[in-house]
C-alpha positions as a Markdown table, in Angstrom:
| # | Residue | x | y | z |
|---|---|---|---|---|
| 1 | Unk | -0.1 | 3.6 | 3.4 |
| 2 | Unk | 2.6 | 0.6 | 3.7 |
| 3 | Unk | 2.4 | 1.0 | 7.1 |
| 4 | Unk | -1.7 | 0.4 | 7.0 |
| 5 | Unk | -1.6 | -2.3 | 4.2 |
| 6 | Unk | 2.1 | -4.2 | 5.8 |
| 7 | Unk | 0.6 | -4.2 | 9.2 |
| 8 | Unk | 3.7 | -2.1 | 10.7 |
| 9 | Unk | 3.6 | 0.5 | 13.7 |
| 10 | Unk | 3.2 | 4.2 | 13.2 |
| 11 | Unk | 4.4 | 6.8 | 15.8 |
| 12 | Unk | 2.8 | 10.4 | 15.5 |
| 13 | Unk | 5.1 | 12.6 | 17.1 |
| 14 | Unk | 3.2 | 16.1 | 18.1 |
| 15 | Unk | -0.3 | 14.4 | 16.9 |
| 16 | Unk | -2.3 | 17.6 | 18.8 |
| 17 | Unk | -0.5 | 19.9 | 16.2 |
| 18 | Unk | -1.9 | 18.0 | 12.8 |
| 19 | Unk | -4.4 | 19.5 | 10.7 |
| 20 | Unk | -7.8 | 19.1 | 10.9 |
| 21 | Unk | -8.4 | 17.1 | 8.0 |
| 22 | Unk | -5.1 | 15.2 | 8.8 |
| 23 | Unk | -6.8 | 14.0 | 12.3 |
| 24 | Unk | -10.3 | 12.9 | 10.5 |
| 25 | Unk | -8.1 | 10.7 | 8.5 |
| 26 | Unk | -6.3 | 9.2 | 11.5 |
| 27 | Unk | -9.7 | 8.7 | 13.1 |
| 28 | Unk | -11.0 | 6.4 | 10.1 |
| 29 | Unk | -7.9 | 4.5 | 10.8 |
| 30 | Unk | -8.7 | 3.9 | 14.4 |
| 31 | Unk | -12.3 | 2.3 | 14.5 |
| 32 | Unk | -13.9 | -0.4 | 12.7 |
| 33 | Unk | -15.3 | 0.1 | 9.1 |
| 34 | Unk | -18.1 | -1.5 | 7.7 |
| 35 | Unk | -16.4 | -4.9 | 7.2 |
| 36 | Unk | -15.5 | -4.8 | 10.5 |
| 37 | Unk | -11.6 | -4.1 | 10.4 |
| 38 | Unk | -10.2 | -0.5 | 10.3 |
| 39 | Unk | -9.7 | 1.2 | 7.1 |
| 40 | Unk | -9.6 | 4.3 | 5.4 |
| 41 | Unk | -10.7 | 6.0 | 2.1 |
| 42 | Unk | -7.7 | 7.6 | -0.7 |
| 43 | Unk | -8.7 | 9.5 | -3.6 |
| 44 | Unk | -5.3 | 11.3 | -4.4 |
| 45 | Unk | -5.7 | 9.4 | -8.0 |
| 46 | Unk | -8.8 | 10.7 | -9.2 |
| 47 | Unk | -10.3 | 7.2 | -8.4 |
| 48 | Unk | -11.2 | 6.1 | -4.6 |
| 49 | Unk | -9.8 | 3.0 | -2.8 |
| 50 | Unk | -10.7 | 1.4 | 0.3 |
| 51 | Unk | -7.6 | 0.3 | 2.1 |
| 52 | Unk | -7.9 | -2.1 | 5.0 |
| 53 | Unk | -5.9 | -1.8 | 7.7 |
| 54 | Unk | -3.4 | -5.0 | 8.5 |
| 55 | Unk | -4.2 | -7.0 | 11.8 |
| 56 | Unk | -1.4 | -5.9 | 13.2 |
| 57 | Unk | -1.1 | -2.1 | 12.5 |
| 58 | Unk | -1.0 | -0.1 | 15.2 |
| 59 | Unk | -0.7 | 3.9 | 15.9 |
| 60 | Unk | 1.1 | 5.7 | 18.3 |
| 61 | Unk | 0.7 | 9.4 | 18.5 |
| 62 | Unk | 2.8 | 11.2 | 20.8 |
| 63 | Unk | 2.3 | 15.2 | 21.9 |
| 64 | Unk | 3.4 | 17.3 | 24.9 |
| 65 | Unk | 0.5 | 18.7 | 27.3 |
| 66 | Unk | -1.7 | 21.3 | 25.7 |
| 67 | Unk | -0.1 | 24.1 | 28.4 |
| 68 | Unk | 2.8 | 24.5 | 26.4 |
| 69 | Unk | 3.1 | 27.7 | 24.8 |
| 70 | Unk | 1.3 | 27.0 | 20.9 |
| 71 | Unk | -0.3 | 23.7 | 21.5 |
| 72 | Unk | -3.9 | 22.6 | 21.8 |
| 73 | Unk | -5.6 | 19.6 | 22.4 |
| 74 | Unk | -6.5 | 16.6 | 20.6 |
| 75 | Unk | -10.6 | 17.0 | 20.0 |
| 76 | Unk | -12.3 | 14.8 | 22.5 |
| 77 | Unk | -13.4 | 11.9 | 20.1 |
| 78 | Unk | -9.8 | 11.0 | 18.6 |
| 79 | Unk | -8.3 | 11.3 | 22.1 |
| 80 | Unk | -10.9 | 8.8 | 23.6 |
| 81 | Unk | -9.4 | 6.2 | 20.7 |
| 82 | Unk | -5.9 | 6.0 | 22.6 |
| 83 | Unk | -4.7 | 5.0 | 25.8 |
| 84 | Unk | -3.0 | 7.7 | 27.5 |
| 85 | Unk | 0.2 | 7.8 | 29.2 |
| 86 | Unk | 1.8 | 10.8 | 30.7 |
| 87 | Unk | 5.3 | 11.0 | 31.2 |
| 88 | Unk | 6.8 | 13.6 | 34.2 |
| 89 | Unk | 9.6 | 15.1 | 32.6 |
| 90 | Unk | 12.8 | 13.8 | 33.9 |
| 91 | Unk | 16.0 | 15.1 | 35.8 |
| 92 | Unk | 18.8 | 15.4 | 33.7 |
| 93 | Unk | 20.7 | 13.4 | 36.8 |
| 94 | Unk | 18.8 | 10.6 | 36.1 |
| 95 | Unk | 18.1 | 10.5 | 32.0 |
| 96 | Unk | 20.4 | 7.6 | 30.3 |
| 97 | Unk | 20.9 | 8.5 | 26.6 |
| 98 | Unk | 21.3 | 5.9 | 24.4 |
| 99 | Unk | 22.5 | 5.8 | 20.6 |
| 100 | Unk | 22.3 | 3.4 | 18.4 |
């Protein structure tokens, strides 16, 4: 939730492999609420908040092709929410590793 409310950038590595009730909460994040801005609902206290997403949140999710042995797909109406880029796995040749 510091991410949402500080407006930083949030990467979801394996995304396709989050439970169900993990995604609907992703999906609240990534349209508009009734106000207009994103924002989602917590009610781990016993009492619900509204928290509004900063401007300048953003979410990355991340996931390897749903032919790999154990993976499925994102459902249709969260993956329609992100912009997809795939990424042909590289030679080893050609890979530069950097640490920092």
């Amino acid at each position: 939730m510091k991410a949402v409310r500080n407006g930083e950038w949030v990467l979801l590595d394996e995304i396709n492999l989050a439970s169900p009730d993990t995604l609907e909460s992703i999906a609240d994040l990534l349209h508009n609420g009734p106000d207009g801005s994103p924002s989602i609902l917590l009610s781990e206290t016993g009492e619900i908040e509204r928290v509004r997403a900063h401007p300048d949140f953003r979410i990355f999710g991340a996931m390897n092709p749903a032919t790999d042995v154990g993976k499925r797909d994102l459902p249709i109406g969260l993956r329609s929410r992100f912009t997809e880029i795939y990424v042909v796995k590289a030679r080893i040749e050609t890979l530069t590793i950097f640490f920092l």
